[in-house]
Backbone bond lengths (Angstrom), bond angles and torsions (degrees), N, CA, C in turn:
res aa  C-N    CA-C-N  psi(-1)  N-CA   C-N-CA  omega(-1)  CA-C   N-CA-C  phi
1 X - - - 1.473 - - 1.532 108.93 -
2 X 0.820 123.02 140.94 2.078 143.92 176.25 0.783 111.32 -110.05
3 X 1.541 116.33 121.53 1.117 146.29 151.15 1.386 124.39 -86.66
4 X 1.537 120.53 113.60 1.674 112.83 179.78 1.879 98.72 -108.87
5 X 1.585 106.24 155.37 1.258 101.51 172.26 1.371 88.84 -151.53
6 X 1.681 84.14 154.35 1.225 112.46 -157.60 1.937 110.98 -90.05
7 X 0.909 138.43 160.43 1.389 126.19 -178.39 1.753 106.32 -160.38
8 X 1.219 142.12 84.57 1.082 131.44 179.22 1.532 126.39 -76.82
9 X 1.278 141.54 118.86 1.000 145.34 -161.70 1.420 124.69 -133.46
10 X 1.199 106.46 160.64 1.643 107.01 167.36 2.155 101.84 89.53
11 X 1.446 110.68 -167.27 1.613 113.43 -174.16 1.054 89.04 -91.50
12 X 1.739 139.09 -1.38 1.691 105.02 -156.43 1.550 70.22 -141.00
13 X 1.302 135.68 52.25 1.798 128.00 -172.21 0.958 135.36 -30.57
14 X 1.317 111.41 75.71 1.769 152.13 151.99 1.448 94.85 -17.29
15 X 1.380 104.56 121.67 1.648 97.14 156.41 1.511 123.80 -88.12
16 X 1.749 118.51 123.53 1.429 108.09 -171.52 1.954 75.36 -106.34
17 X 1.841 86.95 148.09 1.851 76.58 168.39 1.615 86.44 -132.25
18 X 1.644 104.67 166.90 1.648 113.65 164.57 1.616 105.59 -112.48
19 X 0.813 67.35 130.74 2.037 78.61 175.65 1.594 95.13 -108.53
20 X 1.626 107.68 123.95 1.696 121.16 -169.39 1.608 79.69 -117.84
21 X 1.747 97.50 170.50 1.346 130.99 172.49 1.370 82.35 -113.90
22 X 1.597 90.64 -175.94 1.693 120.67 172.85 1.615 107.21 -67.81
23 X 1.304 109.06 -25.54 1.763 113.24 -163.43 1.382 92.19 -105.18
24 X 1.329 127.45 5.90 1.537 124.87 178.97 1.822 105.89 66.62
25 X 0.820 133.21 20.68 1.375 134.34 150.84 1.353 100.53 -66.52
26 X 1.649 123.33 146.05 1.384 135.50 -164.84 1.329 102.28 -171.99
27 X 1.417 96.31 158.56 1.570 123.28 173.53 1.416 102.89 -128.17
28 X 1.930 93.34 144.77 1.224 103.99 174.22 1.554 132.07 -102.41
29 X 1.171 134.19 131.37 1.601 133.83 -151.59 1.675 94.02 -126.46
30 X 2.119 109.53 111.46 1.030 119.56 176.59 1.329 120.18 43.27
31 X 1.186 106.69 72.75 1.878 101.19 173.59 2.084 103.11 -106.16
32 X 1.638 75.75 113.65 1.310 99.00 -169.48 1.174 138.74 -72.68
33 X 1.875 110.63 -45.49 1.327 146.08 145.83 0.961 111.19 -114.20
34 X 1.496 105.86 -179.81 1.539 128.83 132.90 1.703 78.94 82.05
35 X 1.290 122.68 87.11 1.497 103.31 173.61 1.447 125.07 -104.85
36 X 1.141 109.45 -7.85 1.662 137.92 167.45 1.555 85.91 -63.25
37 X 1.548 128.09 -86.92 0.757 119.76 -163.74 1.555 136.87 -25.04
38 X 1.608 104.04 -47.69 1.128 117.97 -161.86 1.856 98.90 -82.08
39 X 1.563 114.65 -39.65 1.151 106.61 170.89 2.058 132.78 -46.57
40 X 1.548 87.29 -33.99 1.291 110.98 176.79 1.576 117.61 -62.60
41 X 1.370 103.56 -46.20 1.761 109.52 176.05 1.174 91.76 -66.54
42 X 1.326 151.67 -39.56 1.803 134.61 -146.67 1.577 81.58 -105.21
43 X 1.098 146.18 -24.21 1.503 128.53 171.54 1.724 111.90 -75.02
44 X 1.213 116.11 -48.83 1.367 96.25 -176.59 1.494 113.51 -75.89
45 X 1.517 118.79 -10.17 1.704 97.38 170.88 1.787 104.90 -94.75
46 X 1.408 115.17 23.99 1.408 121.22 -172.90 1.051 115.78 54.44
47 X 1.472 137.99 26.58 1.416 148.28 -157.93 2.074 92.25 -70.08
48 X 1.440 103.50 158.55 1.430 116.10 172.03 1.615 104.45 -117.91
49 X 1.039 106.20 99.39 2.034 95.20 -178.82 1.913 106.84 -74.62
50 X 1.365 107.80 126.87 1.318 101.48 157.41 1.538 126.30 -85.98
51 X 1.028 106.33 -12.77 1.896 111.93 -168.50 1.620 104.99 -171.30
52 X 1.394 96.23 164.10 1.245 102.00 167.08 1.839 95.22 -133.58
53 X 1.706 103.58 149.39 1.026 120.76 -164.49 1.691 113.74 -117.07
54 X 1.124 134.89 122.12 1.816 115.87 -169.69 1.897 86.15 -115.40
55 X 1.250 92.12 144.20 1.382 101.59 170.01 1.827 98.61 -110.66
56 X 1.227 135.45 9.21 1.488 106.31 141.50 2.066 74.04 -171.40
57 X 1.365 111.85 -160.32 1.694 117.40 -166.88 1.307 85.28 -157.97
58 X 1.121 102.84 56.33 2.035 95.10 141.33 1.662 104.94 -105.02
59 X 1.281 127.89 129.72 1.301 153.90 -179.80 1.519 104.88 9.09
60 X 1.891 99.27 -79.20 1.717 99.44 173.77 1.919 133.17 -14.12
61 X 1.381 85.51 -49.71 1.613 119.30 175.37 1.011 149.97 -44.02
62 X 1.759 97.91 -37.96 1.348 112.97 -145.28 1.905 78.90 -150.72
63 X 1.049 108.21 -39.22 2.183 90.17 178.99 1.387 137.93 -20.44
64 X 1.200 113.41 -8.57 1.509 123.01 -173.57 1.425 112.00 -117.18
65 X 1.263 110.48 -27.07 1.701 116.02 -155.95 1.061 90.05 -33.21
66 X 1.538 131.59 -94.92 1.120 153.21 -175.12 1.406 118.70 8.32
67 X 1.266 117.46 -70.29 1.358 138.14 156.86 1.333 125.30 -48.53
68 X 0.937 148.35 -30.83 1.437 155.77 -170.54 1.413 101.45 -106.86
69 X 1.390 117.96 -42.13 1.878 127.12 -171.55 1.715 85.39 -84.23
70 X 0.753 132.00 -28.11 2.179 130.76 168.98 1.183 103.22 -72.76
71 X 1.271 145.06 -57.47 1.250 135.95 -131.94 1.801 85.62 -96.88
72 X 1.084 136.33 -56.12 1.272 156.94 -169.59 1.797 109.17 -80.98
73 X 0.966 151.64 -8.97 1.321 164.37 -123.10 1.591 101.98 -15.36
74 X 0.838 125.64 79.15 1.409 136.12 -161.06 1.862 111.25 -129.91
75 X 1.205 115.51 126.43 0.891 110.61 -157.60 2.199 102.62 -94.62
76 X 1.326 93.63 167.52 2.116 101.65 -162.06 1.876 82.04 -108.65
77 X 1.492 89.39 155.09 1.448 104.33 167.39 1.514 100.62 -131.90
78 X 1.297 95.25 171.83 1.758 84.92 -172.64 1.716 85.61 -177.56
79 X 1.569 125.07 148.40 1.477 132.16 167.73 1.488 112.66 -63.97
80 X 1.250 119.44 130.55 1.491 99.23 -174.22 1.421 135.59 -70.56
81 X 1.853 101.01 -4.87 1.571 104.64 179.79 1.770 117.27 -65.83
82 X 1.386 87.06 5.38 1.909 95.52 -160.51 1.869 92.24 -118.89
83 X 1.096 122.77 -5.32 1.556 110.05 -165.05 1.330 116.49 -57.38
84 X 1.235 111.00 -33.65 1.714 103.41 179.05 1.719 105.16 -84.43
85 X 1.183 125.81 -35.20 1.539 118.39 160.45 1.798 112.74 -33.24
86 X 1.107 116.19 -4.19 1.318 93.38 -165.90 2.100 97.87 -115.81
87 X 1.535 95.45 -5.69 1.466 96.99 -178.97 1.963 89.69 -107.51
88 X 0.949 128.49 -23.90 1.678 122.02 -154.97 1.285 108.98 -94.71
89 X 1.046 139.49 107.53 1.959 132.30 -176.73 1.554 89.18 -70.14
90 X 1.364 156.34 6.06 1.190 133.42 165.90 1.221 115.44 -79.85
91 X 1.680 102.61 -41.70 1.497 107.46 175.27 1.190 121.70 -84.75
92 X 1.568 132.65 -26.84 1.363 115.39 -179.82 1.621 90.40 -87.72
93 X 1.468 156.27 71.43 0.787 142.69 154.23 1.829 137.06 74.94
94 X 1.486 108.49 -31.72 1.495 120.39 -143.50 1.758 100.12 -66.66
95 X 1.867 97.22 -48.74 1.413 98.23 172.53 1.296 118.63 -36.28
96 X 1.269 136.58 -45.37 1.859 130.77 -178.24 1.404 109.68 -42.81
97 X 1.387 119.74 -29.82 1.362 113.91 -143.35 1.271 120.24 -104.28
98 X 1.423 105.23 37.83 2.278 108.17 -170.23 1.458 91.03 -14.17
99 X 1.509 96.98 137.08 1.264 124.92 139.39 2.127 91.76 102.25
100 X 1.083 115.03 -5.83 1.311 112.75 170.52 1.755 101.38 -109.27
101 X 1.319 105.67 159.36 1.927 125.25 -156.27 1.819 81.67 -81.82
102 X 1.043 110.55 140.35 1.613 113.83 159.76 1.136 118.30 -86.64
103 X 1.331 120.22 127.45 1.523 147.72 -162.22 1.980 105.32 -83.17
104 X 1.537 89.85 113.23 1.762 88.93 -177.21 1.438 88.73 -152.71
105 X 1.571 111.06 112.79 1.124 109.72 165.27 1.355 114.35 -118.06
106 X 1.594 120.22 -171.78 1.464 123.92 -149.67 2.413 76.19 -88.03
107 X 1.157 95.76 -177.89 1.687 115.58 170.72 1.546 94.89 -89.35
108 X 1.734 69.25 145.85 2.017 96.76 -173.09 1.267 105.89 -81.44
109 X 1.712 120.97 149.45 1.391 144.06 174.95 1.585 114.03 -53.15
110 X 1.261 116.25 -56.99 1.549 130.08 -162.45 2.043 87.24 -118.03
111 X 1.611 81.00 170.09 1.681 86.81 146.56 1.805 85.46 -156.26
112 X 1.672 88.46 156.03 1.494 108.55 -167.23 1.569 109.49 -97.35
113 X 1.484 115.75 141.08 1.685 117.91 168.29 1.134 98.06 -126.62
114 X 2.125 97.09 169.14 1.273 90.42 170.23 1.807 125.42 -66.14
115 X 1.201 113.71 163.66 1.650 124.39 173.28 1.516 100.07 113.25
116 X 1.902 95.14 167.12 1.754 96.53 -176.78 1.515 124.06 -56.17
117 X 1.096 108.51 147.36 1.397 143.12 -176.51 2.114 123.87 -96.05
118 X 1.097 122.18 79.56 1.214 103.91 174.47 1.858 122.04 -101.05
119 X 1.393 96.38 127.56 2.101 86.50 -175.31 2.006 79.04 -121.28
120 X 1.076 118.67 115.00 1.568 129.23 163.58 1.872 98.08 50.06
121 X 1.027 123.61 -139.10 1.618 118.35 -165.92 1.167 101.37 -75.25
122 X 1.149 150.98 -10.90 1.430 155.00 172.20 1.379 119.62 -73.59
123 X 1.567 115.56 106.56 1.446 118.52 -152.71 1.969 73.96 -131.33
124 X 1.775 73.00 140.04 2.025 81.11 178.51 1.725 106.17 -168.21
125 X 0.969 95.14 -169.53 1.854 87.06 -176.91 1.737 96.03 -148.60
126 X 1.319 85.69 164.83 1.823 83.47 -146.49 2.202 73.28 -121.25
127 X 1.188 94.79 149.51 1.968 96.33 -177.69 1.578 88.30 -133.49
128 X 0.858 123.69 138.04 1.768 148.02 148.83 1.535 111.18 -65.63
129 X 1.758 105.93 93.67 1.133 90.42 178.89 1.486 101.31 -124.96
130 X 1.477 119.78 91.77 1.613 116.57 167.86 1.163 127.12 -57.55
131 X 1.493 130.26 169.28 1.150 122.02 -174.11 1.789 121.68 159.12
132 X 1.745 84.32 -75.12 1.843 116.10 169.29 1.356 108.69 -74.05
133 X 1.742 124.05 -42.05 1.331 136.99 -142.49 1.553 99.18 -165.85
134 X 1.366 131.70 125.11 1.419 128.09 177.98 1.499 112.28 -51.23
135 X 1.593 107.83 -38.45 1.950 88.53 177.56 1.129 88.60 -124.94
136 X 1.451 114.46 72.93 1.863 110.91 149.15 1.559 110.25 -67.21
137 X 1.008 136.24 152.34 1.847 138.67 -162.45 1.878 84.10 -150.51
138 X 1.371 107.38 149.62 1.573 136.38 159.51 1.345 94.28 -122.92
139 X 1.786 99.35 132.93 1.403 126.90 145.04 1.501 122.51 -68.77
140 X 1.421 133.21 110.67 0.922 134.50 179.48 1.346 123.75 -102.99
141 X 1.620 132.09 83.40 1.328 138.39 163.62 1.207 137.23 -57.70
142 X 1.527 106.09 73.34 1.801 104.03 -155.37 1.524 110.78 -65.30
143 X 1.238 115.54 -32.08 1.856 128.35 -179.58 1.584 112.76 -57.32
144 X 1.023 110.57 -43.51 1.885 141.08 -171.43 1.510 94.60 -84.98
145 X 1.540 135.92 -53.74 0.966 142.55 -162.74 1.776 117.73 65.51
146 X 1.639 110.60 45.92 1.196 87.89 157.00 1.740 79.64 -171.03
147 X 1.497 92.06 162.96 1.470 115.80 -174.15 1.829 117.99 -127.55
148 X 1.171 88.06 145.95 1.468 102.74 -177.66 1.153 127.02 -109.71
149 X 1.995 128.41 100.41 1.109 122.52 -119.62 1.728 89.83 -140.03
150 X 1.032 139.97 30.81 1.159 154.25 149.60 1.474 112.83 65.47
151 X 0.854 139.82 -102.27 1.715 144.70 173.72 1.212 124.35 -130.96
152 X 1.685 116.37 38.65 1.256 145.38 -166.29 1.584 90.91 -103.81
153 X 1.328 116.30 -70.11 1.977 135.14 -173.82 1.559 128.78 -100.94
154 X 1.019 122.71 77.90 1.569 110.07 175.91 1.017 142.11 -93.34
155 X 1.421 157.51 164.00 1.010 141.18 147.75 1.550 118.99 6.05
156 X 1.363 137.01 106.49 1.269 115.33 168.13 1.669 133.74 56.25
157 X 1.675 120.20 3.49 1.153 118.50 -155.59 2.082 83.35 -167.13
158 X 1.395 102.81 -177.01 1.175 115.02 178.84 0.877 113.73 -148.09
159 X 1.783 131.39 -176.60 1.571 115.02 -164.77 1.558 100.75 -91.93
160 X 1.234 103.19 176.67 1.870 113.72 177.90 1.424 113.96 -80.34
161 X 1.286 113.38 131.94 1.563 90.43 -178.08 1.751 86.92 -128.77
162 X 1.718 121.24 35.31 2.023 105.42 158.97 1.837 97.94 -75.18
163 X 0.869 132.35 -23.09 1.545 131.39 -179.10 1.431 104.34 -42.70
164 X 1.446 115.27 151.13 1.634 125.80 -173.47 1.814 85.58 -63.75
165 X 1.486 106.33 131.71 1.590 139.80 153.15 1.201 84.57 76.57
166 X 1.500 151.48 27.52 1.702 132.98 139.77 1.482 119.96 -65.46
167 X 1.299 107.12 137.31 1.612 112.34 176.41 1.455 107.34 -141.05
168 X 1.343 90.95 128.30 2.065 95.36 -175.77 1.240 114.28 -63.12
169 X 1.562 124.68 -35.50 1.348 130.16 -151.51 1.554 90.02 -85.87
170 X 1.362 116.79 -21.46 2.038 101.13 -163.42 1.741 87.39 -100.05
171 X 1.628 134.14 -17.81 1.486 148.87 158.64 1.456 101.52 -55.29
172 X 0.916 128.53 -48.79 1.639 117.85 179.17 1.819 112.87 -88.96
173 X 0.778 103.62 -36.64 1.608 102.09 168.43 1.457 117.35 -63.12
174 X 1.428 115.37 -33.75 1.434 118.96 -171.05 1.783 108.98 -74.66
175 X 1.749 99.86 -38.01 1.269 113.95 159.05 1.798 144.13 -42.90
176 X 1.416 89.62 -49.35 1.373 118.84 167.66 1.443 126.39 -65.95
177 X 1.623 101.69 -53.79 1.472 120.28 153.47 1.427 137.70 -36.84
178 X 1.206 119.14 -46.61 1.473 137.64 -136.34 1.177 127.91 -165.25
179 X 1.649 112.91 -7.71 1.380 111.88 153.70 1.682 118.26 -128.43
180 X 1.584 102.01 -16.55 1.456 103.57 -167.73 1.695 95.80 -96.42
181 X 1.404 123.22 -0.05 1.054 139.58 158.50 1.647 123.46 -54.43
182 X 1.507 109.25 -35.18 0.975 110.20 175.52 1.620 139.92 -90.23
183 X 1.176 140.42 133.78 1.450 127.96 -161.22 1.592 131.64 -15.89
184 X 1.108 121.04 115.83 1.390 103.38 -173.68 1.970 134.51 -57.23
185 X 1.529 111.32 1.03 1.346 113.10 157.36 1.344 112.45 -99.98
186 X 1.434 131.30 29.07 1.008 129.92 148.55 1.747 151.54 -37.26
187 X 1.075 134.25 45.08 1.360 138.74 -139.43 1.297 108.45 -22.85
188 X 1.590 158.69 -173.44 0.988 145.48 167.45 1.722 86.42 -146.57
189 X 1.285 119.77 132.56 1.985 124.13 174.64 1.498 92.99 -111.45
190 X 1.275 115.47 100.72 1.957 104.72 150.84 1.239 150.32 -80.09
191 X 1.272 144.56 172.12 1.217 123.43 177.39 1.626 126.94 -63.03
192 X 1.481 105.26 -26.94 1.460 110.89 171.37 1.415 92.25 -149.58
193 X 1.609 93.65 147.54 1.152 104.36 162.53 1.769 120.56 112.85
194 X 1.200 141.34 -169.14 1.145 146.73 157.28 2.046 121.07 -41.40
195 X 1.233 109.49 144.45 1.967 87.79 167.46 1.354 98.41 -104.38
196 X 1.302 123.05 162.78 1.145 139.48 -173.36 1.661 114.98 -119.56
197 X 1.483 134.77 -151.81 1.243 135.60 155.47 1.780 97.87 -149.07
198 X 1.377 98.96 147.14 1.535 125.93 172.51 1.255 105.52 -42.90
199 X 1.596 132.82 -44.35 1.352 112.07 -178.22 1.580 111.51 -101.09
200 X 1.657 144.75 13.24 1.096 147.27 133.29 1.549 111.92 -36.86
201 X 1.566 114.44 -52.23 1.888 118.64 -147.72 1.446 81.51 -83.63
202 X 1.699 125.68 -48.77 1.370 105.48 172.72 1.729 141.84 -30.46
203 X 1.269 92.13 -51.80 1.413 117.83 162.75 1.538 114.19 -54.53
204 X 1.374 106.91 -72.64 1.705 93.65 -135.46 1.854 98.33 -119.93
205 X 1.947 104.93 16.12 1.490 91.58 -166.24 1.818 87.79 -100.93
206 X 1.775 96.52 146.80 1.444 99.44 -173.97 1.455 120.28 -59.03
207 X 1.502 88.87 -41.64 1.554 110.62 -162.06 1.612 96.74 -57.29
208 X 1.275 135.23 -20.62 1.658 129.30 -162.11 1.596 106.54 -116.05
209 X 1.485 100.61 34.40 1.189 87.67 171.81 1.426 127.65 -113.96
């Protein structure tokens, strides 16, 4: 059984989540800030991280890797249309932002496509969902029934795509495609904000109508 928890962090509160096993082995999903922090939650539940996972590397996202993928020697996955976003503060964003640290991390371990995914007992499927970010990716937990889909789906709303290389039309298709595809008690985890389920956004989100 899986357990994900939720952890919001940083000025713009990024959701980092841990997804545990029964044996507390876990993966880490976008740890954005606060990287002490996040190390600290996976130490006091004695958690074992196998990986850390980014569902896209604009700054928010990706602020911690470094730290958490050091302390743990644990290797980052990341889509490869984004790999240098995750070393360049031009591309993941950070440079815009006087008065926030510019985001430069070391190069990622893996890079992720679509189809299943195995990191140790954690079997999942990874979806390509462009849109927000050229390699935004969803985790898809079909056993668990819910996926963690980064700043692609939110609460009631969807991700932004005026940001350098967002496009609504390939954001709503990816949506339509690849997440609203999936069962409607589906949990939905976003990058910020509330989680939802697949058959709520059907319903009641404006943007999908």
């Amino acid at each position: 059984m899986l357990k994900i928890r939720t952890y919001p962090l940083g000025p713009i509160q990024t959701n980092c989540y841990i997804i545990e096993d029964s044996e507390g082995q876990c993966l880490v999903v976008d740890p954005g800030e606060e990287g002490s922090k996040i190390i600290e939650k996976i130490e006091t539940r004695n958690g074992k991280p196998l990986a850390i996972l980014l569902t896209h590397a604009h700054f928010d996202h990706i602020g911690a890797v470094d730290e958490v993928r050091n302390h743990y020697s644990i290797p980052v996955y990341i889509h490869r249309e984004e790999q240098y976003w995750l070393m360049n503060p031009d591309l993941n964003g950070s440079s815009r932002y006087p008065g926030l640290p510019l985001v430069a991390n070391k190069a990622a371990d893996h890079f992720l496509q679509d189809g299943p995914l195995k990191i140790g007992p954690f079997q999942f499927e990874v979806r390509h969902t462009p849109g927000h970010s050229p390699g935004s990716v969803s985790f898809v937990f079909t056993d668990a029934q819910f996926a963690v889909v980064g700043d692609t789906l939110f609460k009631q709303s969807i991700g932004r795509t005026d940001l350098p290389n967002g496009d609504t039309n390939t954001l709503l298709n990816s949506i339509q495609g690849k997440l609203l595809s999936l069962p409607d008690n589906f949990k939905v985890y976003p990058g910020h904000g509330l989680a939802t389920t697949v058959g709520d956004e059907k319903v009641s989100n404006p943007f999908l109508k």
